[in-house]
Backbone as ProteinMPNN parsed JSONL, in Angstrom:
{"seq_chain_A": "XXXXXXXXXXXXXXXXXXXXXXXXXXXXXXXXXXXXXXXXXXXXXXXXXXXXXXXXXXXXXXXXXXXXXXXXXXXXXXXXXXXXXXXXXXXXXXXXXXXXXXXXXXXXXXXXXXXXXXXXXXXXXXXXXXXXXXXXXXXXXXXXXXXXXXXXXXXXXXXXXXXX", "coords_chain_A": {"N_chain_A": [[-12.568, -0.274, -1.079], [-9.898, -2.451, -1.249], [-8.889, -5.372, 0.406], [-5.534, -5.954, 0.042], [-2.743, -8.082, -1.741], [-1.407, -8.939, -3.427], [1.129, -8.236, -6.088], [0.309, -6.588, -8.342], [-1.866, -4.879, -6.579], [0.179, -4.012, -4.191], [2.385, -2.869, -6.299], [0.997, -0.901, -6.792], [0.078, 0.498, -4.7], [2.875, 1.139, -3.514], [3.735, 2.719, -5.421], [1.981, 5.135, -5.914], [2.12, 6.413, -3.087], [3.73, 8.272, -1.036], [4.223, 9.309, 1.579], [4.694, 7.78, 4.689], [3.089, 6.862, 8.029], [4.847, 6.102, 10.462], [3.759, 3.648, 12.565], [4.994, 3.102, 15.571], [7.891, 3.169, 15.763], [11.127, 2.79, 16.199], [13.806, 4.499, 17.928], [16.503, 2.766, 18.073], [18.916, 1.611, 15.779], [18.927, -1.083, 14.9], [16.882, -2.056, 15.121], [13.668, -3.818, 13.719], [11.94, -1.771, 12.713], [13.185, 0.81, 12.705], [14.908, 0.071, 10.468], [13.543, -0.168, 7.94], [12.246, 1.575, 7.918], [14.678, 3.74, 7.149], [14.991, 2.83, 4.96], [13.148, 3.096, 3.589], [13.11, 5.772, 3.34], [15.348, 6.73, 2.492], [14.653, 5.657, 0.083], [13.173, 8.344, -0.877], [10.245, 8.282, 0.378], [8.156, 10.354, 2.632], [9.139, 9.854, 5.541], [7.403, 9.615, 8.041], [7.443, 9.441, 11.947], [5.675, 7.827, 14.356], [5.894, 7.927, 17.562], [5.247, 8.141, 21.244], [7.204, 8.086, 22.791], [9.972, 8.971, 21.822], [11.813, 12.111, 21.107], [12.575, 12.461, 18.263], [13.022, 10.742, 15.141], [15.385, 9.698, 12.921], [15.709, 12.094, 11.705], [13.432, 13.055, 11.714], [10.434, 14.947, 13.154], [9.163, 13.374, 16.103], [5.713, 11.91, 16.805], [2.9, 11.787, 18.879], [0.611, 10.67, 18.298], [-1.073, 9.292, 15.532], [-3.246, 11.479, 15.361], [-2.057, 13.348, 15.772], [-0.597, 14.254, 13.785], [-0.506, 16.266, 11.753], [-0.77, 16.524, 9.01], [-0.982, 15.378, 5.721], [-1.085, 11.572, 5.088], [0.041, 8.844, 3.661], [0.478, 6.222, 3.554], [-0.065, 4.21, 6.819], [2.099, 2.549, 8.428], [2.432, -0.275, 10.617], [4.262, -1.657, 13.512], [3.607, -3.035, 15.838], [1.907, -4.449, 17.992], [-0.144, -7.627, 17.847], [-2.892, -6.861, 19.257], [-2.663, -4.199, 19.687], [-4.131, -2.731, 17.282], [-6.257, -1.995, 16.661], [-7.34, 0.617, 17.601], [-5.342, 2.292, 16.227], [-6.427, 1.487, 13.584], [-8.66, 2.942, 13.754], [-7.994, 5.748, 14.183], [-6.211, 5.585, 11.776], [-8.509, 6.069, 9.625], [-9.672, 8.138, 10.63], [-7.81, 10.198, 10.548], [-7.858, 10.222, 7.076], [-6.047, 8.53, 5.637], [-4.44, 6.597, 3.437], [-3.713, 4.046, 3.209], [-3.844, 0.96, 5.439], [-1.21, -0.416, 6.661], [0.037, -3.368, 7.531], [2.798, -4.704, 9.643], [5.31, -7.657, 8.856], [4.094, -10.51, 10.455], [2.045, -9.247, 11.782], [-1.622, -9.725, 11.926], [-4.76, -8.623, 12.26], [-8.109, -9.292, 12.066], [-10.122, -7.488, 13.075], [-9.346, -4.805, 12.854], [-8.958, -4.934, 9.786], [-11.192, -4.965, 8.96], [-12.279, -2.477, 9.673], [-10.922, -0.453, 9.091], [-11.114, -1.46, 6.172], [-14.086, -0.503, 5.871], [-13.539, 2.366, 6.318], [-12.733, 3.215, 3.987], [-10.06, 2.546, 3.324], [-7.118, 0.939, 1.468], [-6.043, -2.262, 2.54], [-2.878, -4.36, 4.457], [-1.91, -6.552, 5.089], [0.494, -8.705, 7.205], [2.951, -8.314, 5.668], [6.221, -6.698, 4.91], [6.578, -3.558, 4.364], [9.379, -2.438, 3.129], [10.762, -4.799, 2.457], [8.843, -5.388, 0.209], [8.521, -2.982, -1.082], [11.13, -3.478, -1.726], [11.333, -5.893, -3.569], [9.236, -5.504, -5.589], [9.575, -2.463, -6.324], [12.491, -1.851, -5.899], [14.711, -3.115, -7.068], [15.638, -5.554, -6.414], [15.947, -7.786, -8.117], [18.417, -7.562, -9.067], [20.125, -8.148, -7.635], [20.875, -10.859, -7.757], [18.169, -12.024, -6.804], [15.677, -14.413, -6.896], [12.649, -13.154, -7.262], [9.983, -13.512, -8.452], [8.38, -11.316, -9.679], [10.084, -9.821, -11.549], [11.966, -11.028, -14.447], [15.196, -13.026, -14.946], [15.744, -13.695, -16.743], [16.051, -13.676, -20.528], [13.859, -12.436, -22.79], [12.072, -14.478, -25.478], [12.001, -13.629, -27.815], [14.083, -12.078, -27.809], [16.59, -13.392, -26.965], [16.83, -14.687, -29.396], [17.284, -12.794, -31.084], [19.462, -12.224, -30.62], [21.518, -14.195, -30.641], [21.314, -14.631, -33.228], [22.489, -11.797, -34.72]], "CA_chain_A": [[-11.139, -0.534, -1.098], [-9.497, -3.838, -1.193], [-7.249, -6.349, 1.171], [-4.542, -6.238, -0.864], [-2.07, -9.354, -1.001], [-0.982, -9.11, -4.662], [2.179, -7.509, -6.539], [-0.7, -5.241, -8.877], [-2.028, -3.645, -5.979], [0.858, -3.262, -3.652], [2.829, -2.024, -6.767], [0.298, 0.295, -7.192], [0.408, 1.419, -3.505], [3.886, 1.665, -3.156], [4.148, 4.087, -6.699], [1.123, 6.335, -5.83], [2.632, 6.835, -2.107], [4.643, 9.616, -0.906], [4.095, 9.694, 3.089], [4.402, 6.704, 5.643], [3.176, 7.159, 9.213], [5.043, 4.536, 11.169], [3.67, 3.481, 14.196], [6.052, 2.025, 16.379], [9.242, 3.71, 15.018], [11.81, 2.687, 16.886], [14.97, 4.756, 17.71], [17.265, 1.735, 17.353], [19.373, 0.983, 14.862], [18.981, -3.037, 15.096], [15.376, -3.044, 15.171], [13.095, -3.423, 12.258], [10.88, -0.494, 12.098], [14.226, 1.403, 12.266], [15.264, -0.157, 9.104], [12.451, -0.312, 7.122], [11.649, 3.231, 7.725], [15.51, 4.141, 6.805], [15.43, 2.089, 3.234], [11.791, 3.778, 2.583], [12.857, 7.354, 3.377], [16.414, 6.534, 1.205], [13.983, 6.196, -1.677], [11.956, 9.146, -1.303], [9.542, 8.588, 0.927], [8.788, 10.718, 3.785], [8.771, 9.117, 6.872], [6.458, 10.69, 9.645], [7.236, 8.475, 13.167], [4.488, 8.146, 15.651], [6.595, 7.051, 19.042], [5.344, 9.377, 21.987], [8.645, 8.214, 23.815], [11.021, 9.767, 21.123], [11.344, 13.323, 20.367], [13.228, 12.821, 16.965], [14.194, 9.816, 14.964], [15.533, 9.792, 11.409], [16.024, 13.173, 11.822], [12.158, 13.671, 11.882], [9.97, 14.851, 14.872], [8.215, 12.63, 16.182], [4.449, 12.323, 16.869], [2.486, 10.946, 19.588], [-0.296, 9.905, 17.69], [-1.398, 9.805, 13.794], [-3.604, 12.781, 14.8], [-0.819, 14.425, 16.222], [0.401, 14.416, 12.286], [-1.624, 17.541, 11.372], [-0.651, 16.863, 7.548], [-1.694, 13.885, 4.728], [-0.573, 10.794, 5.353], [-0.622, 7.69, 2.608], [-0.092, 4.817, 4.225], [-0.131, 3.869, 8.101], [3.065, 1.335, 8.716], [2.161, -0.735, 12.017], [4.984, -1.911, 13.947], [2.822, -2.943, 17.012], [1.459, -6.286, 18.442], [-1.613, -7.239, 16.663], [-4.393, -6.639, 19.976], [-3.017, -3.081, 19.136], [-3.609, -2.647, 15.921], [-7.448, -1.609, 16.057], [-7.629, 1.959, 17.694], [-4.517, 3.036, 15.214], [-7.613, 1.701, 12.361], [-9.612, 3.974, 13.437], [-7.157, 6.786, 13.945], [-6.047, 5.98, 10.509], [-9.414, 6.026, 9.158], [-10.23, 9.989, 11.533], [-6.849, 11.503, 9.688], [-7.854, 10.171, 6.229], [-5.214, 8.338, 5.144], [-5.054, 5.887, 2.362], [-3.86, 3.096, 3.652], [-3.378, 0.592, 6.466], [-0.316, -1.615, 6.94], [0.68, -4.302, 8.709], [4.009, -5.699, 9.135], [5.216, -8.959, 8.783], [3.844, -11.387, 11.5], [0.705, -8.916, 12.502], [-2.723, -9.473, 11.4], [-5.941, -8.297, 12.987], [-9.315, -9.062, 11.467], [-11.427, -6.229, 12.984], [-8.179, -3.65, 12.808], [-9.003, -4.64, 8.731], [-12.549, -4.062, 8.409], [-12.455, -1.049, 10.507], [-10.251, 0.061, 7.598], [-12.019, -1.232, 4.784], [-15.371, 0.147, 5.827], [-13.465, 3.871, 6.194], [-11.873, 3.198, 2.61], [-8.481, 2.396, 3.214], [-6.695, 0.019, 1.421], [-5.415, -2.993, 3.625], [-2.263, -4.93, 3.752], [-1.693, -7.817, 6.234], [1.67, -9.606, 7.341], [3.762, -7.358, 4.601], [7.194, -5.845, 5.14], [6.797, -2.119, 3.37], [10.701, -2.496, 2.714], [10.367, -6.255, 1.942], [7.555, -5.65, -0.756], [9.162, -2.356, -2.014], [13.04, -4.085, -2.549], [10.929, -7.109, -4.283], [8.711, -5.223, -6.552], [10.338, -1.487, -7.217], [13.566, -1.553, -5.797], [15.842, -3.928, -8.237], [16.435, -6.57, -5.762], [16.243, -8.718, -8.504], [19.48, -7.653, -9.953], [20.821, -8.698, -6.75], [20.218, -12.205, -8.204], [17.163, -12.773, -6.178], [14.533, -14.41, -7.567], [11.583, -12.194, -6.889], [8.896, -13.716, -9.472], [8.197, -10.147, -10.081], [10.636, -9.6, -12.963], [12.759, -12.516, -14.491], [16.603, -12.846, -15.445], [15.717, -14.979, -18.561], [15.949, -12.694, -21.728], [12.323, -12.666, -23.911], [12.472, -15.694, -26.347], [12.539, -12.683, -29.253], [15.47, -10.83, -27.565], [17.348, -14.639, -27.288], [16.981, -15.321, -30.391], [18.199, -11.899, -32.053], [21.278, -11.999, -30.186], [22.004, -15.484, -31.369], [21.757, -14.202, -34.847], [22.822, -10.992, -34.665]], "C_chain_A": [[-10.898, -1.99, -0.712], [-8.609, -4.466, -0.336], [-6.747, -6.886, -0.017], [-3.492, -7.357, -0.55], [-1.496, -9.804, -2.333], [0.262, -8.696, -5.334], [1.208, -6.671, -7.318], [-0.675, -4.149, -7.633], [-0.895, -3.476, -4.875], [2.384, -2.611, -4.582], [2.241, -1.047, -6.688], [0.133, 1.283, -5.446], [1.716, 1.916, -2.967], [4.184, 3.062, -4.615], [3.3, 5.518, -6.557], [1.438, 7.057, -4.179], [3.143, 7.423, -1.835], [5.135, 9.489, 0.764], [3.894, 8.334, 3.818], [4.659, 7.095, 6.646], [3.721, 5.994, 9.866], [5.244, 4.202, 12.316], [4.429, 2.549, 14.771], [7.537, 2.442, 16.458], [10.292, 3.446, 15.942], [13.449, 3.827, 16.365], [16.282, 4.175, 17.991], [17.548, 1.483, 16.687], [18.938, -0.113, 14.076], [17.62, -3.148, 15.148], [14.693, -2.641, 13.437], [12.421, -2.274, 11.455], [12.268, 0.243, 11.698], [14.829, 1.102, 10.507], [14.965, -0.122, 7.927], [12.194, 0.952, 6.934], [13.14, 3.946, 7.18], [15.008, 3.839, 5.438], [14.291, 3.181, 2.715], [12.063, 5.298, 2.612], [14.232, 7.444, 2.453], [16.281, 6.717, 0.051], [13.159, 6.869, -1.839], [10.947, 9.294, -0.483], [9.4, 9.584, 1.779], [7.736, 10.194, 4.712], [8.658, 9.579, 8.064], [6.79, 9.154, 11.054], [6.477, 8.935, 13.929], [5.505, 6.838, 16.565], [6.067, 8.251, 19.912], [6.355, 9.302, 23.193], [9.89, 8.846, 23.521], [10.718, 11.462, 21.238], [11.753, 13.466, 18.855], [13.303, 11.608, 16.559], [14.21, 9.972, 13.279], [15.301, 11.195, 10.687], [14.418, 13.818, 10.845], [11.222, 13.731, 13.47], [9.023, 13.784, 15.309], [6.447, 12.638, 16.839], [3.694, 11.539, 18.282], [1.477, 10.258, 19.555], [-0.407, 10.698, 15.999], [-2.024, 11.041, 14.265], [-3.326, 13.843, 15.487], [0.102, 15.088, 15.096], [0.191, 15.712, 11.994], [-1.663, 17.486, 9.928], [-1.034, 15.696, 6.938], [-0.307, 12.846, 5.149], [-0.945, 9.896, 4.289], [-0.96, 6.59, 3.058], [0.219, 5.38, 6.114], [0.784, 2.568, 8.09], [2.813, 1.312, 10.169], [3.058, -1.855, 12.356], [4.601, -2.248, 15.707], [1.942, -4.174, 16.732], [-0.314, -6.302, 17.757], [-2.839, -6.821, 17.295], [-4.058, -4.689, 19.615], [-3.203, -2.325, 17.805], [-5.599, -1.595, 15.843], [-8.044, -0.384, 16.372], [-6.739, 2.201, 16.369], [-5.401, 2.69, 14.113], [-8.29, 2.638, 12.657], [-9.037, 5.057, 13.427], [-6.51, 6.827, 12.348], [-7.357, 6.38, 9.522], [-9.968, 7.34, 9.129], [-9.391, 10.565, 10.889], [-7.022, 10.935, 8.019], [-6.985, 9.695, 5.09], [-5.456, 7.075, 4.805], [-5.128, 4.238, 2.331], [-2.955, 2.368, 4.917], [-2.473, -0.63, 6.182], [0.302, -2.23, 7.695], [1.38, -4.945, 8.711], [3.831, -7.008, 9.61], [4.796, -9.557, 10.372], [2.754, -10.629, 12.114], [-0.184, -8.713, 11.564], [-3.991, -9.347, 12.709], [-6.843, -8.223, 12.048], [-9.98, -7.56, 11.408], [-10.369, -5.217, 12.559], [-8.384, -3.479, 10.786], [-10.266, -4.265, 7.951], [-13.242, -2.902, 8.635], [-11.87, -0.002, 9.156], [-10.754, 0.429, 6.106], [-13.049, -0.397, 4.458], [-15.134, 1.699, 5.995], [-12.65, 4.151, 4.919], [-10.736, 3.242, 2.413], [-8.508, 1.062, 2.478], [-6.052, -1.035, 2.502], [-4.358, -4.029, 3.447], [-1.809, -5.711, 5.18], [-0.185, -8.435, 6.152], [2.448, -9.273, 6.297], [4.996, -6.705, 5.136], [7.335, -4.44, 3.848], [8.424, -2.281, 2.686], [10.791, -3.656, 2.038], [9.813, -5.919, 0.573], [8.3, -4.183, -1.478], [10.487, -2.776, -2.756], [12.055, -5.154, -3.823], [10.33, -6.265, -5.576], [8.962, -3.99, -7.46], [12.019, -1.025, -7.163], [14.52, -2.419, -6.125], [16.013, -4.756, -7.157], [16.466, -7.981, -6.465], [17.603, -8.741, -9.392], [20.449, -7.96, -9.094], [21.181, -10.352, -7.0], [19.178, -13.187, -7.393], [15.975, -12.865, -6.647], [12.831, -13.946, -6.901], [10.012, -12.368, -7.353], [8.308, -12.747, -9.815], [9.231, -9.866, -12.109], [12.016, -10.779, -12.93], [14.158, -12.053, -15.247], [16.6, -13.151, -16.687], [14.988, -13.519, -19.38], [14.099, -13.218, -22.915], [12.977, -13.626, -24.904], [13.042, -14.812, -27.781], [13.804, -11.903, -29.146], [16.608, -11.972, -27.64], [17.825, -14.982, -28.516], [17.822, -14.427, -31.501], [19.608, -12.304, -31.639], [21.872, -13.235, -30.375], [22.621, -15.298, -32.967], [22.453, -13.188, -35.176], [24.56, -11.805, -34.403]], "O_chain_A": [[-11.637, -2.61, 0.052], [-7.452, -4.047, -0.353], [-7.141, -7.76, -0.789], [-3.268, -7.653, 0.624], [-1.104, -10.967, -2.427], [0.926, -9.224, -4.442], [1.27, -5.574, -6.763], [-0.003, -3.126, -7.506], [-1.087, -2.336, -4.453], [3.299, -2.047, -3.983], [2.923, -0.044, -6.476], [0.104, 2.503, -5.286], [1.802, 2.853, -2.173], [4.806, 4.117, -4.488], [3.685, 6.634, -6.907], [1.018, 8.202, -4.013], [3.711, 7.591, -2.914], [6.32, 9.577, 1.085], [2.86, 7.735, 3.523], [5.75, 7.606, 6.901], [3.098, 4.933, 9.837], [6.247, 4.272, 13.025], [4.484, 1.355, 14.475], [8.271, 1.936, 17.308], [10.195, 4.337, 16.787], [13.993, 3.972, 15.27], [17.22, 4.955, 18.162], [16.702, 0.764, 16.155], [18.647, -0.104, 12.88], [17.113, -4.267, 15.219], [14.944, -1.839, 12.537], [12.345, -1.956, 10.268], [12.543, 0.319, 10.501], [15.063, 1.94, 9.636], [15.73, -0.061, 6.965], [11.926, 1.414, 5.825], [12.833, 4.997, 6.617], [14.581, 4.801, 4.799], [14.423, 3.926, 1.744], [11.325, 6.051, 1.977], [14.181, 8.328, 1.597], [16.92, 7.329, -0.805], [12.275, 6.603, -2.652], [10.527, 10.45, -0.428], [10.505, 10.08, 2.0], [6.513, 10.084, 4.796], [9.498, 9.876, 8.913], [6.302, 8.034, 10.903], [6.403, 10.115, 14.272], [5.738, 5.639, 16.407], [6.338, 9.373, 19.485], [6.427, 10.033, 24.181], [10.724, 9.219, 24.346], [9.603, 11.951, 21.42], [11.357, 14.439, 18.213], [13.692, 10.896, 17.485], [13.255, 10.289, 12.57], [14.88, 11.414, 9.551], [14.29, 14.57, 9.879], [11.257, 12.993, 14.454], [8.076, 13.484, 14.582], [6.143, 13.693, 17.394], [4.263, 10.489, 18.579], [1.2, 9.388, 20.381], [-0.108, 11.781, 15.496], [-1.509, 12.005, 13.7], [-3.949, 14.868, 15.763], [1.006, 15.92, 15.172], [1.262, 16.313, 12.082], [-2.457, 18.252, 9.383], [-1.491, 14.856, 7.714], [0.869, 13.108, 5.398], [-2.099, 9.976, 3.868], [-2.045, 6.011, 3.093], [0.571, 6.484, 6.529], [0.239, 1.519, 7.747], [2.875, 2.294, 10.909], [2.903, -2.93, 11.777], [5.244, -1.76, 16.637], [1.473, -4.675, 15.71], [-1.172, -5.49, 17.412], [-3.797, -6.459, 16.612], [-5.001, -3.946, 19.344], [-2.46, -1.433, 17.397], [-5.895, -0.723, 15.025], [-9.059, -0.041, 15.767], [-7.407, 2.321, 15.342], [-5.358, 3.623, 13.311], [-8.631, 3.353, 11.715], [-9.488, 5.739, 12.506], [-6.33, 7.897, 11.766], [-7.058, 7.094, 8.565], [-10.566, 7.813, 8.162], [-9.811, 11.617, 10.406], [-5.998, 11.316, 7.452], [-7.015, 10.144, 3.944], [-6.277, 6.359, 5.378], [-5.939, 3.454, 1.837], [-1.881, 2.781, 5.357], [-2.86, -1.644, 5.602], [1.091, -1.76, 8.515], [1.242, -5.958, 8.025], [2.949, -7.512, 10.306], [5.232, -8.982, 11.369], [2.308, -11.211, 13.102], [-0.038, -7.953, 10.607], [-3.998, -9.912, 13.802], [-6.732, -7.364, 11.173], [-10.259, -6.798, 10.482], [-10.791, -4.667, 11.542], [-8.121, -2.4, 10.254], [-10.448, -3.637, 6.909], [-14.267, -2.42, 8.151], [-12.411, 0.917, 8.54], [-10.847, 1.399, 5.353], [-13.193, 0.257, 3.425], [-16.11, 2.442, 5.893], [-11.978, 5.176, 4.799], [-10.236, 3.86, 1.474], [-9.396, 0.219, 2.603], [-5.481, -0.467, 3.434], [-4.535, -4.754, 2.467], [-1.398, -5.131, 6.185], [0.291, -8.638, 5.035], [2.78, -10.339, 5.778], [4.682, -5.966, 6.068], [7.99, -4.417, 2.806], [8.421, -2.191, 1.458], [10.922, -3.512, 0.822], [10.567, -6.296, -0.324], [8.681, -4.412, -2.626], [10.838, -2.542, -3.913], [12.3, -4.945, -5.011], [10.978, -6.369, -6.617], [8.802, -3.979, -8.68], [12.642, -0.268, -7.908], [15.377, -2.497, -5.244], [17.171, -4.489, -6.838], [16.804, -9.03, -5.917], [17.886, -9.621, -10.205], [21.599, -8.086, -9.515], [21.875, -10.902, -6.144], [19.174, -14.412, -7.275], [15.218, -11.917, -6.859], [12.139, -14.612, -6.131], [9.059, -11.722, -6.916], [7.345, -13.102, -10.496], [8.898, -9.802, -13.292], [12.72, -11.207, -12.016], [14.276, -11.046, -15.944], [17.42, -12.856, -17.557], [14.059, -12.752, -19.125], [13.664, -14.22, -23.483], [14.185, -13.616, -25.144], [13.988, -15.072, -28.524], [14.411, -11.285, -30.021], [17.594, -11.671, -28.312], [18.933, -15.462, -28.756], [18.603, -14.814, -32.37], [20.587, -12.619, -32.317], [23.087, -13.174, -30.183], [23.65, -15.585, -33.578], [23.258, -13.462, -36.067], [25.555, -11.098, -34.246]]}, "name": "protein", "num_of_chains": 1, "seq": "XXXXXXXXXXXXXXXXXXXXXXXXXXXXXXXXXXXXXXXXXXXXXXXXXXXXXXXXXXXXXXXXXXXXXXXXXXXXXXXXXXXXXXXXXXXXXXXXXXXXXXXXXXXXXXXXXXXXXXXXXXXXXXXXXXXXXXXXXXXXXXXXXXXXXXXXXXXXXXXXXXXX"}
């Protein structure tokens, strides 16, 4: 499995996904995990929180560790400083889940080869919400340029509608 860092493969991990465990989950409004884990469970996902200070948030229970989940998990969203980042690899690695992510501003080397070498995909300094609005969730019709998909009409579709 690959450190991913591309629009291919984290299209392809956000379309084959279903389940995000997200460590850190805050039950705050105003904070990021909160938000990120709202937008992704808005479109479908479902969003498992591992907090063992909550009992509920986003009107799911919460967990006190991934292998407190008891069920499949796809990815691993990590919302947690980067020295902790490398037990939750191996806990993602012991419940079998597909892949590990790390939001924006945390990277950990070993936390990614701990990963790789148990066949997770890996995704470094990434906002799951970020990288889903950009690549499947139209935020380019917001008029933001996304370099994913472009406003400018195909030169053959320009040109009919000229003539036409």
């Amino acid at each position: 499995m690959p450190l991913v860092d591309d629009i291919v493969g984290l299209r392809r991990i956000l379309a084959q996904s279903r389940s995000i465990a997200v460590v850190g989950l805050s039950a705050h409004w105003y904070r990021p995990s909160y938000f990120a884990a709202q937008y992704m469970q808005g479109k479908g996902y479902r969003v498992i929180p591992v907090n063992p200070g909550q009992a509920m948030i986003l009107g799911e229970r919460c967990h006190p560790s991934l292998a407190a989940i008891g069920q499949a998990v796809d990815i691993v969203d990590c919302f947690r400083k980067p020295q902790d980042i490398v037990p939750i690899a191996h806990e993602a690695v012991a419940i079998g889940a597909k892949v590990l992510w790390m939001q924006l501003g945390i990277r950990n080397e070993e936390a990614a080869q701990i990963a790789l070498a148990g066949g997770l995909d890996v995704v470094m300094d990434r906002c799951v919400k970020i990288e889903h609005a950009r690549i499947l969730g139209g935020l380019n019709w917001a008029g933001v340029n996304t370099g994913v998909i472009s406003a400018r009409r195909p030169e053959a579709v320009a040109t009919r509608a000229v003539r036409d």
